[in-house]
Structures are given as structure tokens and as C-alpha cells.
C-alpha positions as CSV (number, residue, x, y, z in Angstrom):
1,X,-16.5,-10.0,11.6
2,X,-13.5,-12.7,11.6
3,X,-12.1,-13.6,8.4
4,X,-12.8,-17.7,7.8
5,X,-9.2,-19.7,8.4
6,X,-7.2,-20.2,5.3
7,X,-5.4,-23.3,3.9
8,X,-2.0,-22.7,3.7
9,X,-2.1,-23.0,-0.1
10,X,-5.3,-20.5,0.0
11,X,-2.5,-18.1,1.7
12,X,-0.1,-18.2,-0.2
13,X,-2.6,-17.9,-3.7
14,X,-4.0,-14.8,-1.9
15,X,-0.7,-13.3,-1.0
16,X,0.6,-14.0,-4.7
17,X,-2.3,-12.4,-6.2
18,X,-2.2,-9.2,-3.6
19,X,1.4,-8.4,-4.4
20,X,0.4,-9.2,-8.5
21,X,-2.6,-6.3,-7.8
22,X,0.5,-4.0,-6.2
23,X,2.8,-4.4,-9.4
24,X,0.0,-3.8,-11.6
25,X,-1.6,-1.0,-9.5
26,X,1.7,0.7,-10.1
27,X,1.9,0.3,-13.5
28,X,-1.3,2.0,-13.6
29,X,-0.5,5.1,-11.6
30,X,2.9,5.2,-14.1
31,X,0.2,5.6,-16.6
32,X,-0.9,8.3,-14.9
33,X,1.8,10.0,-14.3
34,X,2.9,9.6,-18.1
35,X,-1.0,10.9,-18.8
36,X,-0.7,14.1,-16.4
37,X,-3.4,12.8,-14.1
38,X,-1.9,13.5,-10.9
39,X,-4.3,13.3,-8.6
40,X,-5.2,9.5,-10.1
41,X,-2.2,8.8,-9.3
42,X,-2.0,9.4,-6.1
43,X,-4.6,7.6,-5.8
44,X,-3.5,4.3,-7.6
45,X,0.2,4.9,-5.3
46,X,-1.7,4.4,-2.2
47,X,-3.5,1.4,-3.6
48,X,-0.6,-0.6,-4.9
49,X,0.9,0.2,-1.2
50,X,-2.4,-1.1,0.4
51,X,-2.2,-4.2,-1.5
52,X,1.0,-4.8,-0.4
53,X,0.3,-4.3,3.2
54,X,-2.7,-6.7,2.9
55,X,0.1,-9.1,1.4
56,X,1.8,-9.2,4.7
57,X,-0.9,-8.9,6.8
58,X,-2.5,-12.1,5.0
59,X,0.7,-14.3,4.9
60,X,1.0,-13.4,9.0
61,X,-2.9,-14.7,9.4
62,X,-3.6,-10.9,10.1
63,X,-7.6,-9.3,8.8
64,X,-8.7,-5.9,8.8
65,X,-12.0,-4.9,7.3
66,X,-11.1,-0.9,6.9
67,X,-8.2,1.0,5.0
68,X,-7.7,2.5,8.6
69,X,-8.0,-1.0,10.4
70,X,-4.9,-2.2,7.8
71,X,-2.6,1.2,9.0
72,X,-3.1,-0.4,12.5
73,X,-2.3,-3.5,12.0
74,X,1.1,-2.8,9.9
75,X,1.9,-0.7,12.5
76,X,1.2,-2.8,15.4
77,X,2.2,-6.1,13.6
78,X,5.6,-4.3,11.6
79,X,6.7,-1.1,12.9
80,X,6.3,-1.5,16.1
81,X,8.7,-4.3,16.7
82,X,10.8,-2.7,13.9
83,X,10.2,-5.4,11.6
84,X,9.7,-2.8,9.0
85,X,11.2,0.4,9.5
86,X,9.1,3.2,11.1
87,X,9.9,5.7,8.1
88,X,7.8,3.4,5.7
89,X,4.2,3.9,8.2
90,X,5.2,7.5,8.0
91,X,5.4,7.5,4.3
92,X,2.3,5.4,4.3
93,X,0.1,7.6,6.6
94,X,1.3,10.2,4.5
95,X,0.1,8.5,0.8
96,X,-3.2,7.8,2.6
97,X,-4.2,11.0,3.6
98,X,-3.3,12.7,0.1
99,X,-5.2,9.8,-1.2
100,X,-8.2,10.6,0.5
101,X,-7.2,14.8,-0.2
102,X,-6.9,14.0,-4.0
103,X,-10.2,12.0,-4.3
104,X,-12.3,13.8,-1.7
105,X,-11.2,17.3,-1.0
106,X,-11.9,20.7,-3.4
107,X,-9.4,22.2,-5.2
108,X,-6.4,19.9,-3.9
109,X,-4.1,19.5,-7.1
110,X,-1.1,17.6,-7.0
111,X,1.5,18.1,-9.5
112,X,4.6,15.8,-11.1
113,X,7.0,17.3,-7.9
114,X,4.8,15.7,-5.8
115,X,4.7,12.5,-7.8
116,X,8.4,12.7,-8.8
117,X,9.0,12.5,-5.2
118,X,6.3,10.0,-4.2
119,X,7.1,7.5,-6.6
120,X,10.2,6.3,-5.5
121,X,9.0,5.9,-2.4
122,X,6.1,3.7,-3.1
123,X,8.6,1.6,-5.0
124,X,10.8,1.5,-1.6
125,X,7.8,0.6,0.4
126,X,7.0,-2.4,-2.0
127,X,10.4,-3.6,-2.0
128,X,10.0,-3.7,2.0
129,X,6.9,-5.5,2.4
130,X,7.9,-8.0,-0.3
131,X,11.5,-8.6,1.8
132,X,9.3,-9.3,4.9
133,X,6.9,-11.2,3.3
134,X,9.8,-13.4,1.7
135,X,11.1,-14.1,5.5
């Protein structure tokens, strides 16, 4: 299914609100993190990420219907042509795939290492897409 064309002022609204969602989606997982509930916030990591990458995708005129469709359209539309550096799709495959271990998989338990680690990151990957998206 194709997305329906966008105004220009419809694009920018949606872009605004998709990178609002990522700041608050990480003030959520800090939450999280503050609360023990690691695994949650893995989960809320990878969403303020996602919402960031929709960001870009919608202010380039670019749809995906599936988490997996948006990884390939970052990656074809960003990394590829080193727009955005490879390192961040590796960090986000990554954040994806513990996403999916944390909510799906038995007796996966992250810890703060992880998170102390992670977190930084997501905030990196933020600031990228917001650079690109400010281009």
C-alpha cells in the first residue's frame, strides 16, 4: 500500500511530532532505567530510535509499513551513500534485535551494563538523524 502524498506543511507537522515521540520515548526508557526495568528499556531505546528514523524517512517522502521495511530504507536511503555513517545501522540492527530478544525471547535479561552502554548510543543516533534531517 502507498502512503497518500503529503502537503509540505503535513511533512513537516509529522516530522515535528516523530522526533517529539523520540525525545519523549527516551525519557521514558530513562524512567526505566532509573526503575530497574531493563528489559523495558530496551524496548523504549529502540522505539525512540525508530521514530527518529521514520523522521527522516518522512521529511525525504520515504514509507515503510514494517519495523524491518524502515531498517531498509535507512539503510538504502542513508547509509548507503554515507549520508549517515554506517556505525549508526549497525548500532540500530543491533537495538532491534535485543528489542525483539527482550520482549519476545525466554529468559533474556538485560542488565544496567547493557543499558549504561546502550544509552549513549541511542542519544548519538538521535543527534544524527536530527543533523540530517536539519539539512
Amino acid at each position: 500500500m502507498k502512503q497518500p502524498p503529503l502537503t509540505e506543511e503535513e511533512r513537516t507537522l509529522l516530522v515535528t511530532y516523530r522526533m517529539q515521540r523520540a525525545r519523549e520515548t527516551l525519557a521514558e526508557a530513562d524512567n526505566l532505567i532509573k526503575g530497574g526495568f531493563y528489559n523495558a528499556s530496551i524496548n523504549r531505546l529502540y522505539y525512540a530510535c525508530y521514530y527518529a528514523v521514520i523522521a527522516l524517512l518522512v521529511k525525504n517522502n520515504i514509507f515503510a509499513q514494517t519495523h524491518q521495511g524502515v531498517k531498509q530504507m535507512f539503510s538504502l536511503h542513508f547509509i548507503a551513500n554515507g549520508k549517515i555513517e554506517k556505525k549508526q545501522m549497525i548500532f540500530y540492527g543491533r537495538l532491534f534485535n535485543n528489542r525483539i530478544s527482550g520482549d519476545y525471547d525466554d529468559f533474556i535479561q538485560y542488565d544496567y551494563n547493557t543499558i549504561a552502554v546502550e544509552r549513549p548510543l541511542v542519544e548519538d543516533f538521535i543527534f544524527a538523524i536530527e543533523t540530517e534531517i536539519a539539512k
